[in-house]
C-alpha positions, 0 to 999 in steps of 0.5 A, spaced: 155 646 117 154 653 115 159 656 121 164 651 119 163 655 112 163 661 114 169 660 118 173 656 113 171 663 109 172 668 115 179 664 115 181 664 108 180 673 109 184 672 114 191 669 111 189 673 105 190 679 109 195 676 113 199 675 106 198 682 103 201 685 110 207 680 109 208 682 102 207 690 103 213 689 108 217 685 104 217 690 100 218 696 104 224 692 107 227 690 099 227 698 098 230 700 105 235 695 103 237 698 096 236 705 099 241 703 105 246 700 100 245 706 094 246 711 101 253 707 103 255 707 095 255 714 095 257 716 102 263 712 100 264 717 092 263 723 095 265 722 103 259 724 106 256 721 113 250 726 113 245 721 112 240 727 110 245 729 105 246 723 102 238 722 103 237 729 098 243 728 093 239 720 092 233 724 090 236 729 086 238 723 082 246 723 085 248 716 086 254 712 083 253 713 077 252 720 076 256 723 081 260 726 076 257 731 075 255 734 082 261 737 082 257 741 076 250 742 080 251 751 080 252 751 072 244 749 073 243 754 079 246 759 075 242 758 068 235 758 073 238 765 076 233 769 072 227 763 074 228 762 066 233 757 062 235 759 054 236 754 049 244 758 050 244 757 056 242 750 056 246 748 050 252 751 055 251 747 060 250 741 056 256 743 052 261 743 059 257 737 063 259 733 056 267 736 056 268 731 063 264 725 061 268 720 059 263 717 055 257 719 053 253 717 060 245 717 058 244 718 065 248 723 066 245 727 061 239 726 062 240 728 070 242 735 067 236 735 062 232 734 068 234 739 072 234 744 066 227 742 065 224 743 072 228 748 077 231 743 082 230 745 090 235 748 095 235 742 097 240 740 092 244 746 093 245 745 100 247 738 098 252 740 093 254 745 099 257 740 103 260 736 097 264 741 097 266 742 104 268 734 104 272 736 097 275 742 099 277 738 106 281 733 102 284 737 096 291 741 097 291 749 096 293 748 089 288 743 087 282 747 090 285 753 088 284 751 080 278 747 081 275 754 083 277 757 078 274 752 073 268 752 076 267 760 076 270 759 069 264 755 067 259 758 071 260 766 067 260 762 060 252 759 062 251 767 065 254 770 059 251 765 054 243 769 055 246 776 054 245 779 047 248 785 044 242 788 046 244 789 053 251 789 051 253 783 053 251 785 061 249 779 066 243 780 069 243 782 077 239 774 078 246 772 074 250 775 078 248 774 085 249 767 082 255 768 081 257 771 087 253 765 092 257 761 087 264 765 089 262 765 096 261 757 097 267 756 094 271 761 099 268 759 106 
């Protein structure tokens, strides 16, 4: 009778275990299946098969709702240039990520909030990187020609935007090196 308890107990334990190991791979295998669905999502907007890519931008927080504003990720890059941002610098950056959304997208601001409030990886940067290749793949001459130059437009007025008349209007060394990554990216 005390065996028949005990393995009654011992049985009960087992299902117990068995059931929670079911439950941490149904899990595991739902965020697989959102991951997988949020990767092909994004590979379709931004033309990109590399799933480390893909795997980098989703974790910068770039999916199809914020997309939009990948194309913007340098203004960040050249606000943390200097390993600080100003409040000029961030209202720039906020002010022109404003100017292209079409509607007041509280994701997308508070993206670049995030971004603004913590520096984000190189990760990202090589993320962008390869955003642009696929973009520049796929735009004529003109348009790349006048998508560059708004780019470094925007990304000289959040350099500018931290000088003062102290320095005579001058940006720094870490903005303009900023700026030339920015240049160089956008002319390979």
């Amino acid at each position: 009778m005390i065996t028949n308890a005990l393995d009654g107990r011992l049985r009960a334990l087992e299902d117990e275990f068995f059931r929670q190991v079911d439950l941490k791979l149904c899990e595991q295998l739902r965020e697989k299946v959102l991951r997988d669905e949020a990767r092909s999502r994004l590979a379709r907007l931004v033309n990109i098969d590399d799933t480390d890519v893909l795997d980098e931008l989703l974790l910068h927080g770039i999916n199809d709702q914020t997309v939009p504003v990948l194309l913007l990720v340098p203004l960040v890059f050249v606000a943390w240039s200097d390993g600080r941002i100003t409040d000029a610098e961030r209202g720039t950056v906020m002010s022109i990520v404003s100017r292209y959304l079409k509607d007041e997208s509280p994701e997308v601001l508070k993206l670049i909030d995030n971004w603004l409030d913590r520096k984000p990886s190189e990760k990202l940067w090589d993320a962008w990187q390869a955003y642009i290749e696929a973009l520049r793949e796929q735009s004529s001459g003109t348009v790349w020609a006048i998508l560059s130059e708004t780019l470094i437009e925007h990304a000289n007025r959040v350099a500018e935007a931290s000088t003062s008349y102290l320095s005579f209007k001058r940006i720094c060394a870490e903005k303009q090196e900023a700026l030339a990554r920015l240049s160089e990216a956008l002319q390979d």
